[in-house]
C-alpha positions in Angstrom: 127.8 109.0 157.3 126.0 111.7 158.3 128.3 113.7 160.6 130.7 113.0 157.9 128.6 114.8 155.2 127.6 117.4 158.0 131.7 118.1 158.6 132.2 118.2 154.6 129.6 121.1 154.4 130.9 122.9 157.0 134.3 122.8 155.8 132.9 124.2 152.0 130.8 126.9 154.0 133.9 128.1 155.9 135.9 127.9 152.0 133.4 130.0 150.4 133.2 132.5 153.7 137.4 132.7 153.7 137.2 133.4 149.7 134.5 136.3 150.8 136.5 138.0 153.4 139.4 138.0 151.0 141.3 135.0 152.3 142.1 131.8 149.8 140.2 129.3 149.8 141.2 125.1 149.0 141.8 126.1 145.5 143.5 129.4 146.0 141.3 131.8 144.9 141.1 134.8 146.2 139.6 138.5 145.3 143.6 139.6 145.9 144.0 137.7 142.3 147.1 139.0 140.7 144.4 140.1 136.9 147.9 140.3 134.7 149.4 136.9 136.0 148.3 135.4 133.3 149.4 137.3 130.3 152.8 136.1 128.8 155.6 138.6 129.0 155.6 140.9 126.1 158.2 143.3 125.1 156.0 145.2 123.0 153.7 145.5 125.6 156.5 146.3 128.5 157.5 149.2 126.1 154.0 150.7 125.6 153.6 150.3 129.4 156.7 152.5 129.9 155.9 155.3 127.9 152.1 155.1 128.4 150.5 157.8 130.6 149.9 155.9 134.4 145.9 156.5 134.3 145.5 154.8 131.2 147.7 151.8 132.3 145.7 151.7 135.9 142.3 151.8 133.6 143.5 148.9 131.7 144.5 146.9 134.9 141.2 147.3 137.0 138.9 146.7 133.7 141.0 143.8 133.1 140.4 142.6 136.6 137.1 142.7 136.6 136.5 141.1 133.6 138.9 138.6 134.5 136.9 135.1 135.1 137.9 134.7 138.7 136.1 137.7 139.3 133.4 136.2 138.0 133.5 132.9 140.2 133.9 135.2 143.0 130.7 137.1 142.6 128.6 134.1 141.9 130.1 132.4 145.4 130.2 135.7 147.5 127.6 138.3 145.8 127.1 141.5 144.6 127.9 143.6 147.6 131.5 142.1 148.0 132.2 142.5 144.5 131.2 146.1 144.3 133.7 146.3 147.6 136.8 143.9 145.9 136.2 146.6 143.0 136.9 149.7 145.5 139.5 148.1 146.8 141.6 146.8 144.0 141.2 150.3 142.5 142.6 151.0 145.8 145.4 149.2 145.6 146.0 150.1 142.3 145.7 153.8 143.4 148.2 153.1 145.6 145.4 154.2 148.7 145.0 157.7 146.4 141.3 157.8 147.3 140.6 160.4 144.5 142.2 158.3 142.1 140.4 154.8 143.3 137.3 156.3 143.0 137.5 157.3 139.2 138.8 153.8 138.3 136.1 152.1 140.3 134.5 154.8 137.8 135.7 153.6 134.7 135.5 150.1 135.8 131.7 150.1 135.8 131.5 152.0 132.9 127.9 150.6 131.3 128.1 152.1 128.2 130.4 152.1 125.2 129.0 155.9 124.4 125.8 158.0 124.3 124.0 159.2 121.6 123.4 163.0 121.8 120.8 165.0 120.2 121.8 167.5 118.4 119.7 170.2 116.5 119.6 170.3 113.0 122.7 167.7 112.7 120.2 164.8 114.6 121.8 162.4 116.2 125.9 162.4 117.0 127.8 159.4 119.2 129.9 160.1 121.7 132.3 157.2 123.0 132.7 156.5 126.1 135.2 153.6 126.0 137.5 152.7 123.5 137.6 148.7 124.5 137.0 146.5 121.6 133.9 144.4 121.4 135.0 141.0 123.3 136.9 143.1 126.4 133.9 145.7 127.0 131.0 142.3 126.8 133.4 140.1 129.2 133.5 143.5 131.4 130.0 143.7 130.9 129.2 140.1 131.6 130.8 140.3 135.3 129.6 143.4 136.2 127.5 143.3 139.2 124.1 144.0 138.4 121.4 142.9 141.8 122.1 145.9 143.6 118.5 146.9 144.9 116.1 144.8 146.6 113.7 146.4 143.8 116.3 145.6 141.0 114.5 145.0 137.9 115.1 141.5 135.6 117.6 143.3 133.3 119.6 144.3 136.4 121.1 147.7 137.6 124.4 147.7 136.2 124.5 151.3 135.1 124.1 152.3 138.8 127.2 151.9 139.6 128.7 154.0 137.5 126.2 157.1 139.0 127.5 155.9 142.4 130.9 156.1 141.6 130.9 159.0 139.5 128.9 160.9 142.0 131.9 159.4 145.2 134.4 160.6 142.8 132.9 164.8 142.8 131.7 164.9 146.4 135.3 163.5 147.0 137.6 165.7 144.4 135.3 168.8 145.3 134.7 168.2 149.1 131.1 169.0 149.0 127.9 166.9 148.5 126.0 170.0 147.5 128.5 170.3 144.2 128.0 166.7 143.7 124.7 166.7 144.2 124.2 169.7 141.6 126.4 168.3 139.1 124.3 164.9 139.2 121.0 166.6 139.4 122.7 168.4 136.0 123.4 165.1 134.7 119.7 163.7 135.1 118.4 167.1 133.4 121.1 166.3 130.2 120.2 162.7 130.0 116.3 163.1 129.8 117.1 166.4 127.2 120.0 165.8 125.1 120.2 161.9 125.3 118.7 159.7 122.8 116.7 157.1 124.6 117.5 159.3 128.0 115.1 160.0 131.0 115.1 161.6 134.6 115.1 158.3 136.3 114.7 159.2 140.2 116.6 155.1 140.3 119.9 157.4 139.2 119.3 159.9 141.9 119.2 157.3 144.9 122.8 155.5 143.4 124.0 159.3 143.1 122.6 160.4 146.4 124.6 157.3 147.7 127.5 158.1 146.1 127.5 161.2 147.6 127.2 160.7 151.1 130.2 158.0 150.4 132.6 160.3 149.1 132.3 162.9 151.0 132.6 160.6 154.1 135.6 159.2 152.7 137.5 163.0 153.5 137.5 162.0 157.0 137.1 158.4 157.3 139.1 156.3 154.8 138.2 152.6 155.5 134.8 153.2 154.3 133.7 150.6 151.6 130.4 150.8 149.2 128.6 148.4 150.5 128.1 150.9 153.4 126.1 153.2 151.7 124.4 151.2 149.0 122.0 149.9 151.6 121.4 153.2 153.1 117.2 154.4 152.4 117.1 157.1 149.9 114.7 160.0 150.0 114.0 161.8 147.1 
């Protein structure tokens, strides 16, 4: 009975690790999940597709597979590193291997927030959006977002890191130079803290744009790089 219960775990264990490198596992699931099987055909739909620019359609695709709830069975069985990695790489694949372009979906994937308050003199406060997703799409997003990034990771999570890490891949990438991400982020820190409502200099940001950084620029001369690389990398301020 035991060796029989021993050779059932050891079967599940080498399930769950198959599902984590990307393989299906018993029941098929994968993180190469096709995220717009399951919509019916739609000829509405088909015609917006057609005539809609090709950066919104791949924004709609990789938000819709990460809020899609296989992606969420899949970072509960395999973590938060992997699932920041199945994010690069379906934006990836979307991209069609465009690094540039994978980057800024993985951006807009991990979007945090819906829009920013600004501070604005004499007018006060004005909202900016940031994302035009209704309510239900942007909270499933939300919901499967990977948040335990850090081994210091506060309780409420570090979702909005990503979004500095990718953001910050995406310049040092584009521009070829760390130093012009690095600038640009330090800018962003300085805005935040003075124009944001609610904003501050949080040195948190700096590490997941320092990160960011390094990966971007890294990916100009090696292209199989993955996140999970450099989000374990020590940060000095």
């Amino acid at each position: 009975m035991l060796l029989f219960l021993g050779v059932v775990l050891l079967a599940l264990r080498g399930a769950a690790v198959a599902q984590c490198d990307g393989k299906p596992g018993p029941d098929g699931l994968s993180w190469e999940f096709d995220e717009g099987e399951k919509q019916k055909f739609s000829l509405l739909r088909f015609l917006g597709n057609v005539v809609t620019p090709d950066l919104v359609n791949d924004t709609r695709r990789i938000r819709t597979y990460v809020r899609d709830e296989r992606f969420g069975i899949l970072l509960k069985r395999c973590g938060e590193m992997r699932a920041i990695d199945a994010i690069y790489l379906k934006a990836l694949k979307i991209a069609e291997h465009s690094v540039g372009r994978a980057l800024f979906l993985a951006l807009v994937a991990t979007l945090e927030h819906r829009d920013v308050n600004l501070k604005v003199p004499i007018i006060g406060s004005v909202g900016l959006p940031l994302t035009f997703e209704e309510d239900s799409t942007f909270h499933a997003r939300m919901r499967n977002l990977p948040s335990k990034i850090y081994v210091d990771t506060p309780p409420e999570g570090d979702r909005d890191k990503l979004q500095h890490f990718f953001g910050s891949a995406y310049i040092a990438y584009t521009a070829e130079s760390r130093e012009f991400a690095r600038t640009s982020g330090d800018l962003v820190e300085w805005g935040e803290a003075k124009f944001v409502v609610g904003g501050v200099d949080d040195d948190r940001d700096r590490r997941a744009n320092s990160q960011g950084e390094r990966f971007g620029h890294d990916l100009l001369t090696i292209k199989n790089l993955l996140p999970s690389d450099y989000l374990n990398l020590p940060y000095r301020n």
